[in-house]
C-alpha positions in Angstrom: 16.0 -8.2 56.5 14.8 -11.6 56.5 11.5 -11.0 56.3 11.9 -8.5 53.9 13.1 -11.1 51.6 10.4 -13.9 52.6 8.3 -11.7 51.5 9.1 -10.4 48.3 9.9 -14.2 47.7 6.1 -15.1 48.3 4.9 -12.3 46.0 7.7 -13.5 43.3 6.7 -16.8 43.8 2.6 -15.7 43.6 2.6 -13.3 41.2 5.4 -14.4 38.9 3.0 -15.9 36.0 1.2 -12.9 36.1 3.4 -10.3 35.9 5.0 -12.6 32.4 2.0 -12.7 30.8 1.4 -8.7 31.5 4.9 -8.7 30.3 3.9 -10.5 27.0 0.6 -8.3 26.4 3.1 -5.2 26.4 6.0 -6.5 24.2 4.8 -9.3 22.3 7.4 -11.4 22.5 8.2 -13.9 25.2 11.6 -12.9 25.1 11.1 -9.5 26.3 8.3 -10.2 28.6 11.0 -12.2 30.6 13.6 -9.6 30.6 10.8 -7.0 31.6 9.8 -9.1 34.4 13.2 -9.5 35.5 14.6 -6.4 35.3 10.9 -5.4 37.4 11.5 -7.5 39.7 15.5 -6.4 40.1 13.9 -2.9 40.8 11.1 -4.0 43.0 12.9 -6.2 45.2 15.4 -2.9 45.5 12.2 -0.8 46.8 11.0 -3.4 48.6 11.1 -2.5 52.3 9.1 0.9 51.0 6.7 -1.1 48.2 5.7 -3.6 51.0 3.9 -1.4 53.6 1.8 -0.4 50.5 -1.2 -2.2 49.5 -0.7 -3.1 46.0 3.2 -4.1 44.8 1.7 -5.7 41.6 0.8 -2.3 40.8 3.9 -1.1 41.4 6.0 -4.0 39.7 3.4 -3.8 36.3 4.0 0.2 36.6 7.9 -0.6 36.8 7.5 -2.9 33.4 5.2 -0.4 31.4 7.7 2.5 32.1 10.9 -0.2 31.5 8.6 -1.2 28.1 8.1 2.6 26.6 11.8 3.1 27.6 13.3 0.5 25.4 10.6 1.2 22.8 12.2 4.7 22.8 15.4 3.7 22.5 15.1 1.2 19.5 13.4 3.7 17.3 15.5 6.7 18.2 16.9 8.5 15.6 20.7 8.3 15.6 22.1 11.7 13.8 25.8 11.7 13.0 27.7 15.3 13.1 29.6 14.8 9.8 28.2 15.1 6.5 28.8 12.5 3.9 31.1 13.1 1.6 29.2 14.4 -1.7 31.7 12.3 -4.2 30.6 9.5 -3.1 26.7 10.4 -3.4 26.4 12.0 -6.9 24.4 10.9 -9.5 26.1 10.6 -12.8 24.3 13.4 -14.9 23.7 12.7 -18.8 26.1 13.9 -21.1 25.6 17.2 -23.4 22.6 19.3 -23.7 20.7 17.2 -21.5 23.9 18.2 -18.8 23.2 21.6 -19.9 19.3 21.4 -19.2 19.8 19.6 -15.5 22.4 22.5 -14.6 19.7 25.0 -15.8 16.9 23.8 -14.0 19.2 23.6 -11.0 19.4 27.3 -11.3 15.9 27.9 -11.2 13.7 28.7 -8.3 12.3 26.2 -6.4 8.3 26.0 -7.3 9.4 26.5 -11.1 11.5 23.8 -11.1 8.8 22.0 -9.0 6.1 22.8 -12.1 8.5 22.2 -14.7 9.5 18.8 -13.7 5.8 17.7 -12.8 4.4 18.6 -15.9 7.7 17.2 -17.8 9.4 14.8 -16.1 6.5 13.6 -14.0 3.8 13.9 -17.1 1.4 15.5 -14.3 -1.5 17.7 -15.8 -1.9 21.8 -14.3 -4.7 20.4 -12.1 -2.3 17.3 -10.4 0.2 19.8 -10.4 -1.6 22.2 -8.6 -2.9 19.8 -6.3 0.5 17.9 -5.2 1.5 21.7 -4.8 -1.0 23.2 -3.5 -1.4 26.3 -5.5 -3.6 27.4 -8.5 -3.9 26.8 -11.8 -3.2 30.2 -12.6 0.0 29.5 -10.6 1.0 26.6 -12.3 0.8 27.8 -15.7 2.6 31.1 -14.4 5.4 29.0 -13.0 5.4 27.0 -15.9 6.1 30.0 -18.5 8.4 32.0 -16.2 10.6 28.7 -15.7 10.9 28.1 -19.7 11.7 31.3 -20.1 14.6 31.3 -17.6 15.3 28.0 -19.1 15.4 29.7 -23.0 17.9 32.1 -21.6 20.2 30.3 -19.7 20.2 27.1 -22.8 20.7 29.5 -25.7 21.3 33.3 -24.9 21.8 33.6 -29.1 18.7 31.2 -29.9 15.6 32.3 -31.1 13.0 31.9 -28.1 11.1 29.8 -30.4 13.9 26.9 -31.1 15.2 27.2 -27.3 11.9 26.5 -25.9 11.2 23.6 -28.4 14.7 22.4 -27.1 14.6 22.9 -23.6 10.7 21.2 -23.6 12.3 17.9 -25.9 15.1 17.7 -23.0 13.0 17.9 -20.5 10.1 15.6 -21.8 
């Protein structure tokens, strides 16, 4: 076992330099090149009776360190998901107070893409043709949306209204 270890001392002692600055390129950060090379070199020097009768255990050691690299790279940018879900008390928005309450729970209760189109043209001050682009519909859709929404809007504000003064309402809410 003695010359096992000679020689993986040698190639430490040869190849060391190297193997840090190959470390470097792959992390950028002299800090982790050292810790790559070490923890290479932990693994190597455990394979090395098998590495040894190869031809190449730089190759081996700098394959060892990519693999280590992408591995930690991995792991600091994995997403940690939690099971429970946050308590929704403690994430609500305080809603305005009176009709424009009233018009928020109303457009709440609309489907998706009219809301969408009602609070892009609105809220967001987009014309039909941004709409239609950040939506990727039509026009014709847009508009379509856009008059079906106020409509649902008209009825669920003011059921006794005049369409008239509820869409003036709803629109002066909204805007």
């Amino acid at each position: 076992m003695a010359d096992d270890s000679g020689g993986f001392e040698s190639f430490v002692a040869d190849r060391a330099d190297a193997l840090l600055r190959y470390g470097y390129v792959l992390s950028g950060n002299a800090h982790d090149a050292a810790d790559l090379v070490q923890e290479a070199l932990i693994r190597l020097h455990r394979a090395w009776p098998r590495v040894r009768r190869k031809e190449d255990p730089e190759a081996y050691t700098r394959t060892i360190m990519a693999r280590l690299h992408i591995s930690v790279w991995r792991r600091r940018r994995r997403e940690h998901l939690i099971w429970d879900l946050p308590d929704k008390r403690d994430h609500r928005d305080l809603l305005p107070s009176g009709t424009e309450q009233e018009l928020w729970k109303a457009l709440e209760g609309l489907p998706r893409k009219q809301r969408a189109v009602l609070v892009l043209r609105y809220y967001e001050d987009l014309a039909d043709e941004e709409i239609a682009r950040v939506l990727g519909i039509s026009r014709g859709t847009v508009r379509s949306h856009a008059s079906l929404g106020l409509g649902k809007l008209r009825s669920a504000l003011a059921p006794g209204r005049s369409d008239r003064g509820t869409a003036a309402a709803a629109e002066e809410g909204i805007a």
